[in-house]
N, C-alpha and C positions, 0 to 999 in steps of 0.2 A: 270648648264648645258648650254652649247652654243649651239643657235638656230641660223640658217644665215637665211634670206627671199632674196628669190631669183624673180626676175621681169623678166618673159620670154619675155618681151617687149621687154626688153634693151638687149644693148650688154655681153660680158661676162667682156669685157676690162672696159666700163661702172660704172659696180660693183662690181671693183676689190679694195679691200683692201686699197693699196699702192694710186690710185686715187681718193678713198675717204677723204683719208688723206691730201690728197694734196689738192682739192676742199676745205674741213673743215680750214682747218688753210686759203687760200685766205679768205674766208667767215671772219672768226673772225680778221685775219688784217682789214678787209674794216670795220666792227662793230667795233673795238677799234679806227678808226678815223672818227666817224660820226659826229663832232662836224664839219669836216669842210661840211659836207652837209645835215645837220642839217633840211633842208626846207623839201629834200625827203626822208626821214629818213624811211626804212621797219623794221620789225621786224627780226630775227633771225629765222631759222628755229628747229623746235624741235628737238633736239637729244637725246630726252628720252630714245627713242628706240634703244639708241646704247649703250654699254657697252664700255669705254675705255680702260678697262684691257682685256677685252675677245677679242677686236680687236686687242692692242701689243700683246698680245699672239700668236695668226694667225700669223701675222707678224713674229714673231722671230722664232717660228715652221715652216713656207713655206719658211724661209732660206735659207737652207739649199740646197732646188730645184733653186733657184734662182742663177744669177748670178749678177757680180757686177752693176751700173747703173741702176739693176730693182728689188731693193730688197734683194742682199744678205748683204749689207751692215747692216741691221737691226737687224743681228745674234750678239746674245750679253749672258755672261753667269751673268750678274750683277742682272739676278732679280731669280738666279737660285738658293732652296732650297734645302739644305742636305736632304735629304730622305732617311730613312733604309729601305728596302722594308722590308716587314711580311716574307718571308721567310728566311731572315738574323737572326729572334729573334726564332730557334726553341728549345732553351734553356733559354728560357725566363717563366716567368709563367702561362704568355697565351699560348706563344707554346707548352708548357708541358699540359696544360689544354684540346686543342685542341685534342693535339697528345691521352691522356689518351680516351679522348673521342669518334677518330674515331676507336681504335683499339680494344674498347669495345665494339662497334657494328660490326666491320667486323668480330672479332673473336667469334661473340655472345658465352661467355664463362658464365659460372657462380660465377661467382666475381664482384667486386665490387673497387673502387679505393679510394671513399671518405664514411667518415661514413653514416651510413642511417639518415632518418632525420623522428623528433617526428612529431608525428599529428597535432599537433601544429603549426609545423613552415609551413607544409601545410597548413592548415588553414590561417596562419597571412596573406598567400601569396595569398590566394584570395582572402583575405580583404580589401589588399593593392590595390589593382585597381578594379575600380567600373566598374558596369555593363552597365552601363547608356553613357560610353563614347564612342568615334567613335571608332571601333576596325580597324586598319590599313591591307590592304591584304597580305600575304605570303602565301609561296607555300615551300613546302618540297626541298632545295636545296641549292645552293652556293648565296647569292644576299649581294655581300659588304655594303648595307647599314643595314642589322642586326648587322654591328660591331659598327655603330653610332646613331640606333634609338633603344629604349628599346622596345624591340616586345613582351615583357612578357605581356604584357594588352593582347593581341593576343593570347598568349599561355595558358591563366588565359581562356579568355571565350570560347574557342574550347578543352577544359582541355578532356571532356567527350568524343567528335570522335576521338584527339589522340591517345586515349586509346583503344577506339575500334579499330581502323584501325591499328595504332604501332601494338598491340595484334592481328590480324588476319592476317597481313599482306598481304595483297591483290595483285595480281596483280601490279593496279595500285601504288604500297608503294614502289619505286623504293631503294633497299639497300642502295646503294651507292650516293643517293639524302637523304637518312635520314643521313646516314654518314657524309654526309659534309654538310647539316642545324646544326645539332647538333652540329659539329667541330667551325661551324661558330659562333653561339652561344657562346660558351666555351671561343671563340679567344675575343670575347667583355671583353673591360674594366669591365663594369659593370657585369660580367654573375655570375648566382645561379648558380654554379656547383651542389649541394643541387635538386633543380628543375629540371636541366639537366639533371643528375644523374637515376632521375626517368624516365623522358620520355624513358631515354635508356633502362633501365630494362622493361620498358612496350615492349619492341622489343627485347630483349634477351634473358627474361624469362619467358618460356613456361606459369608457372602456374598464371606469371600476365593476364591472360586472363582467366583465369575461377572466376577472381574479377567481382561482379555483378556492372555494371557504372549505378550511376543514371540516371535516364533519366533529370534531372531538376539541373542545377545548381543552389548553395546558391543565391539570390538574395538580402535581407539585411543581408547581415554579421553585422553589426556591432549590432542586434538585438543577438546575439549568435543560441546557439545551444541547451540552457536549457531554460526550461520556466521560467519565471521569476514573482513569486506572486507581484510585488512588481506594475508590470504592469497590471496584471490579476484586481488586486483590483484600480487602476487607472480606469479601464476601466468599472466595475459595479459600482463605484462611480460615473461616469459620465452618466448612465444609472438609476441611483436612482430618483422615483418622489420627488415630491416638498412635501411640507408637507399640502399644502391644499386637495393634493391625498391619505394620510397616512391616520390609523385611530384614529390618536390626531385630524385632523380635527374636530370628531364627538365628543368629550371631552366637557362636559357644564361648564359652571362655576359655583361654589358656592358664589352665590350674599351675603349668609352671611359671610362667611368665610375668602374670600378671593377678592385683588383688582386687579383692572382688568391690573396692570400691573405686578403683582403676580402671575395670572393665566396664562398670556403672556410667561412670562418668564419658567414655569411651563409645560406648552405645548412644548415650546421649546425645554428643557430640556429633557423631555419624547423622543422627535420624536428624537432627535438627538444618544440617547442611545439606541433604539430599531433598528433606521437605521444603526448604525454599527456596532450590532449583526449580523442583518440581511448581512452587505458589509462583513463580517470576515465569516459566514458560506455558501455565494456564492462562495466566492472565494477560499475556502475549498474544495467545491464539484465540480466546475470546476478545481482545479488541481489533483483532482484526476484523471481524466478524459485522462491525460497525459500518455503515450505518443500516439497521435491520429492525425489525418491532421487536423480536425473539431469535435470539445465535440458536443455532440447529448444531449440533457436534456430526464432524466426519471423520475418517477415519484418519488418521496421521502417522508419522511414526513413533512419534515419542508418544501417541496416546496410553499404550499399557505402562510405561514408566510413568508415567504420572497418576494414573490411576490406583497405583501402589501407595501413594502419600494423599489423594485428592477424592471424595465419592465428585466424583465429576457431574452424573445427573441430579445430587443435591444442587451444586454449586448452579448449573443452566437454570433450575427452577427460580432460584434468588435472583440472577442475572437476569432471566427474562422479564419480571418485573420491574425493574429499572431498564432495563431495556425499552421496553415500550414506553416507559414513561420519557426517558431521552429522545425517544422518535416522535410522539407526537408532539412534544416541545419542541424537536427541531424543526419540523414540518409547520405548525404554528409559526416559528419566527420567520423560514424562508416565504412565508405567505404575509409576516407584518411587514416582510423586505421588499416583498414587492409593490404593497400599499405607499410606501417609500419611495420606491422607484414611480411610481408612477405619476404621485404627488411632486414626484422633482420637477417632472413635463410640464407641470399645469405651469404656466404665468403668474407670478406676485407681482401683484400692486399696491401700491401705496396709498393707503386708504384719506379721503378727505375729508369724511367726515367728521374727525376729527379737527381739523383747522379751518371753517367756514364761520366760527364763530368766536374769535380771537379778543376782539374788542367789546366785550360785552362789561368790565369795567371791574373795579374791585367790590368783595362783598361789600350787600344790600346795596349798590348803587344800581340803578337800570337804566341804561342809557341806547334806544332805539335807531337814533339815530348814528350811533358808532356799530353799531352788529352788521356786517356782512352778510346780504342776501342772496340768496341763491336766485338765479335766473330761471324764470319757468321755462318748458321746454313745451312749443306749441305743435301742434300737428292741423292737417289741414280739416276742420268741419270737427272735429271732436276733440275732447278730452277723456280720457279712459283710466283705468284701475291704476295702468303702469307706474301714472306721477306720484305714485301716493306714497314709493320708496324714496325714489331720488330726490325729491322735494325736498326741504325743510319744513320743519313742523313749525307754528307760528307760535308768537310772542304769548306768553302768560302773563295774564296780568300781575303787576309786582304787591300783591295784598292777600291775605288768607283770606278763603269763604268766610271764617267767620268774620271778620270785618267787613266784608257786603252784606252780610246778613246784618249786622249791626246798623249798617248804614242804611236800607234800603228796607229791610221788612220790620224794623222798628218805628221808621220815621225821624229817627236821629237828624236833626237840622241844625245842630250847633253852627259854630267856622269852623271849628277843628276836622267835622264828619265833611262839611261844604266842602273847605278847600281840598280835602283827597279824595274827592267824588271827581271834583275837576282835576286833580294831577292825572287820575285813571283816564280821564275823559281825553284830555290832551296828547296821553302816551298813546291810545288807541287809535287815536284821530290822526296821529303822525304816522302810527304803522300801517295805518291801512291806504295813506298819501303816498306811501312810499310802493306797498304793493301794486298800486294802481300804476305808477309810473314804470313798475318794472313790467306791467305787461304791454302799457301803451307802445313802449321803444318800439317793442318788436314788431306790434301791430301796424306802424309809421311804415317798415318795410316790406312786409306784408299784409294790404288791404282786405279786408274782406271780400271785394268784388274780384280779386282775383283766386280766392280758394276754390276748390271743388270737392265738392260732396260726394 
C-alpha cells in the first residue's frame, strides 16, 4: 500500500515527486565523486523511507496530467503487466464457483450444487486450524483480500455465531453482504466450496436453525471425540502411591526362610501385581462413567481396595479435565452430524452453469457465433433484479483496454488499428443480432397487446 507524508511546512513544488528526483540523483553524483573531497566527506541521507518503485509509479500514473518539460515525458508502457481482470474469467472455475454461490443465496431455494459433506470432513476442518492463533478481522461483505489471505482460521473459530445469525437473520445480516462474502470466498484459489456450501444452507434453510449450536467450541481436537482407556489408565497410573504407601510395606520377612534379597524381590513382586489389578479396575469404573463433562466417584465395593494402590481423588481431578474436553468434542460432532443429516434432505442438482458455454473455441479464437445462449426469461409488464442471476453475462470484447485506448484516444488510423476496430465492430454487431432474435422468438408468442400490467 503507498503512504505519501506530506510536510505542511514546505511547499507543494517542494515535495513534488519529479523534484525529489532530481535533488536524489544531484545528491548521489556528488557521493559517487567523494574521493575528490575526501577531507569533508558527510554521509548520505537515509532513504529508507522511500520506495523506488512506489515513486516511478506516481511518476508514470501523473503522466498523463502533465505536460511535456514537467513530466509527461515519464509516461512509458515498458513496466506494464497483462492483467485479465476477474470479471473476464466468468466461465472459469472460480467464476462458476462464485456465480453457483451468490445465486444460492439470493434465490434462497432448497437445493444444493455440490454434494453434502460427512461429519468427518467437518470435523478435520476444525482440527485443521488451532484455536490458539491470532484470528484475523472480517466483516460480512466484498474485501479483495479474502481472495489472497485464507480467512478459514476466522470462519473455523466464529463457526457457532454464523450459525446463529446466518439462521436468524437479523436485521443487522445484510443479504446481499452474505451474498458477496460467500461469492468472495468461492472466487479464492484455495476455497472449501464443501465449507462454503454450509455456511450457505445455514442462511437458506429454514430448518438449519432449529440445530441446537454449542455454546463451546472443540478446543483439543486432536484429543478426539471418544474417550480413550488408553489415556484414562496413563492418568491413574500416574496417581498410584509408591509402594512404601501400599500394604506390602507392612509384609515381615521370614528370617528363616527366606533372604533378604528374596523377600525384596518378593514384596516387589506382590505390589506390583495388586497395583495393576487395582490401575485395570479404576479405569473400568471411570469409563463407565462416560459419557459425562466430569466422572463423580460413588461408592463401590472394590473402592477401598483400590484406594490402597490408587489416590483416587488425584486421579478424578486429571480425568475430569479430559473429560470434559471428550464431551464437548463429542457434543460438537453429534451437532456437525446433524448439519449432515440434514444436508442429506436438501436436493442436489446438477449445476449448468457450467456447460452453457461449450463452444466458445480454442484459445485466443472468439467465435460468437458458436457460444450457446441462454434464453431470457420474460414476465409479464417488467423486468426485475431476479434475471441478473440466471442470465448469462454478455460477450467481452476479445482486445485488451489498452488497445482501444491505442485505437481510439490516440487517433491510430493505420490498416492494421482500421481493420481490428472493424473485427470488434462486426463481433458486436453479430452479438447483439443474435440477442435481439432471442428475445423477438418469445415475443412472436406473446404480444404485447396481450400482457397485463
Amino acid at each position: 500500500m503507498q503512504m505519501v507524508i506530506w510536510d505542511s511546512a514546505l511547499s507543494s513544488l517542494a515535495q513534488d515527486s519529479l523534484f525529489f528526483k532530481e535533488v536524489k540523483s544531484l545528491l548521489d553524483e556528488k557521493f559517487r565523486r567523494k574521493f575528490l573531497w575526501s577531507t569533508a566527506y558527510e554521509s548520505p541521507p537515509d532513504w529508507s523511507y522511500l520506495e523506488p518503485g512506489l515513486l516511478r509509479r506516481s511518476l508514470i500514473r501523473s503522466s498523463v496530467f502533465r505536460v511535456s518539460g514537467f513530466g509527461a515525458e515519464e509516461y512509458t508502457h515498458a513496466l506494464d503487466s497483462n492483467c485479465l481482470g476477474r470479471d473476464r474469467l466468468q466461465w472459469s472455475k472460480l467464476g462458476i464457483r462464485a456465480l453457483n454461490s451468490a445465486e444460492l443465496v439470493y434465490n434462497e431455494r432448497d437445493y444444493i450444487y455440490y454434494p453434502s459433506v460427512d461429519p468427518g470432513t467437518l470435523w478435520n476442518f476444525h482440527c485443521h486450524y488451532k484455536k490458539d492463533k491470532p484470528v484475523p478481522a472480517f466483516e460480512l461483505g466484498y474485501d479483495a483480500c479474502y481472495l489472497m489471505v485464507n480467512f478459514y482460521q476466522s470462519v473455523s473459530m466464529h463457526w457457532s455465531s454464523l450459525h446463529t445469525n446466518l439462521g436468524s437473520k437479523p436485521p443487522s445480516i445484510n443479504k446481499y453482504k452474505v451474498m458477496m462474502w460467500l461469492s468472495t470466498l468461492a472466487y479464492a484459489d484455495e476455497a472449501e466450496m464443501s465449507i462454503i456450501q454450509t455456511l450457505i444452507s445455514f442462511y437458506i434453510i429454514p430448518e438449519m436453525g432449529t440445530i441446537q449450536v454449542p455454546q463451546t467450541l472443540p478446543r483439543q481436537t486432536s484429543d478426539g471425540y471418544n474417550c480413550k482407556k488408553s489415556a484414562i489408565e496413563s492418568i491413574v497410573m500416574s496417581s498410584c502411591h509408591s509402594i512404601d504407601e501400599s500394604p506390602e510395606a507392612n509384609i515381615v520377612r521370614d528370617l528363616r526362610s527366606e533372604s533378604a534379597e528374596d523377600f525384596q524381590t518378593h514384596k516387589i513382586s506382590l505390589f506390583r501385581r495388586h497395583r495393576a489389578a487395582a490401575i485395570d479396575e479404576f479405569t473400568n469404573v471411570i469409563m463407565n462413567m462416560r459419557p459425562c463433562r466430569a466422572p463423580t466417584m460413588t461408592r463401590y465395593d472394590g473402592l477401598v481396595a483400590v484406594s490402597q494402590y490408587v489416590d483416587v481423588q488425584k486421579a478424578l481431578i486429571f480425568a475430569s479435565a479430559l473429560f470434559e474436553c471428550w464431551y464437548d468434542n463429542k457434543c460438537f460432532f453429534e451437532y456437525l452430524t446433524e448439519i449432515e443429516t440434514m444436508l442429506g434432505r436438501v436436493k442436489e442438482i446438477q449445476t449448468l452453469l457450467g456447460m452453457t458455454c461449450q463452444d466458445i473455441g480454442p484459445t485466443g479464437s472468439w467465435r460468437p457465433w458458436r457460444v450457446k445462449h441462454a434464453q431470457p426469461i420474460l414476465t409479464r409488464g417488467l423486468i426485475s433484479v431476479d434475471y441478473t442471476l440466471p442470465s448469462l453475462a454478455p460477450f467481452h470484447v476479445p482486445f485488451s483496454g489498452t488497445d482501444l485506448t491505442d485505437f481510439v484516444l490516440r487517433g491510430n488510423r493505420s490498416e492494421e488499428s482500421m481493420a481490428q476496430l472493424s473485427t470488434i465492430q462486426n463481433a458486436m454487431q453479430q452479438d447483439v443480432e443474435h440477442l435481439v432474435d432471442c428475445f423477438q422468438r418469445p415475443l412472436e408468442k406473446n404480444p404485447v397487446s396481450s400482457w397485463k400490467c
